[in-house]
C-alpha positions in Angstrom: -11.0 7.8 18.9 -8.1 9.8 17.7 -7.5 10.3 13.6 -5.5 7.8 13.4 -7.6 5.1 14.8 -10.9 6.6 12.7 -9.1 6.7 9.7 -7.4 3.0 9.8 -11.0 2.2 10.7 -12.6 3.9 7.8 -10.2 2.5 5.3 -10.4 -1.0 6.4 -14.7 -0.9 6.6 -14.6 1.0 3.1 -12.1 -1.8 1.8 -13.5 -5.2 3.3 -17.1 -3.8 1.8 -15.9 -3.6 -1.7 -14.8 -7.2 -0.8 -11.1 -6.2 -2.0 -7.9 -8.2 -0.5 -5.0 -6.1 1.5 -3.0 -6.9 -1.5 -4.8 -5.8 -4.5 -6.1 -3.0 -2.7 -2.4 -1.4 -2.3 -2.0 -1.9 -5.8 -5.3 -0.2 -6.9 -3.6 2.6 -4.4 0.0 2.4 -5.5 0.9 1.7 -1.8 2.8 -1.2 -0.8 1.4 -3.7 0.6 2.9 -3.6 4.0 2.4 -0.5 4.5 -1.4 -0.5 3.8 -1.5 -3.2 6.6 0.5 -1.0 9.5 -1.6 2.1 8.1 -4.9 -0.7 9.2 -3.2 -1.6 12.4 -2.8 2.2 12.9 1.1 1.9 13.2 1.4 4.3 10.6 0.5 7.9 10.0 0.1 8.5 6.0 0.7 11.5 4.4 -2.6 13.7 2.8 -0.7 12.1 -0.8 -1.3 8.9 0.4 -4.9 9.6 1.8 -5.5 10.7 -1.6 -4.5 7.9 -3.4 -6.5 5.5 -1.0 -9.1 7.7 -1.1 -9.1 7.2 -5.0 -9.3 3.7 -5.2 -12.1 3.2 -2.7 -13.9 5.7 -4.7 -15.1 8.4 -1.8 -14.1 12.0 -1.2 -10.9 12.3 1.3 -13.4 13.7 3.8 -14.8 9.9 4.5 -11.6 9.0 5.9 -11.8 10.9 8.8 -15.7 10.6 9.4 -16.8 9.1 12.8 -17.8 5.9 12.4 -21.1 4.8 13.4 -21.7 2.4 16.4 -23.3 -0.2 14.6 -19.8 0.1 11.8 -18.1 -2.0 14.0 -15.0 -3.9 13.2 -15.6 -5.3 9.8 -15.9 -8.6 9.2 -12.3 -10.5 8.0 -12.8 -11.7 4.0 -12.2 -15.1 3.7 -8.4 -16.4 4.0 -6.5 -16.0 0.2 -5.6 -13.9 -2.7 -8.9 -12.0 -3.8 -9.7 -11.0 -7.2 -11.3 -7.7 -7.8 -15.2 -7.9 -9.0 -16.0 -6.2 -12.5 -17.4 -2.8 -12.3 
């Protein structure tokens, strides 16, 4: 798996856990939207700014990014179909 692929991977497990949408997620980030989704599909290659700022919203150290997901993290699960609000803290 190269960093690309690990890190889309990370971002998308971290995210869908949290049970945050696509879309509120980039704004939590200050990414747009489309952008988070080809940085997902790992058509993108994001700058250590942008790491940063994703890293900030889901809360974890930049370092989690690139750790090597487990076997049993899998491809998450898809949230349900629709906007998402974010849950209270």
């Amino acid at each position: 798996m190269d960093a690309r692929e690990r890190v889309a991977v990370n971002i998308r497990r971290l995210r869908v856990e949290r049970g945050v949408s696509q879309e509120a997620f980039a704004v939590d980030a200050g990414v747009d939207r489309t952008y988070m989704s080809r940085i997902e599909r790992r058509l993108e290659n994001p700058t250590v700014t942008v790491l940063e700022k994703i890293a900030a919203a889901l809360g974890v150290e930049i370092a989690a990014l690139f750790a090597d997901p487990g076997p049993e993290d899998g491809a998450p699960p898809s949230l349900p179909a629709g906007r998402k609000r974010r849950k209270p803290a």
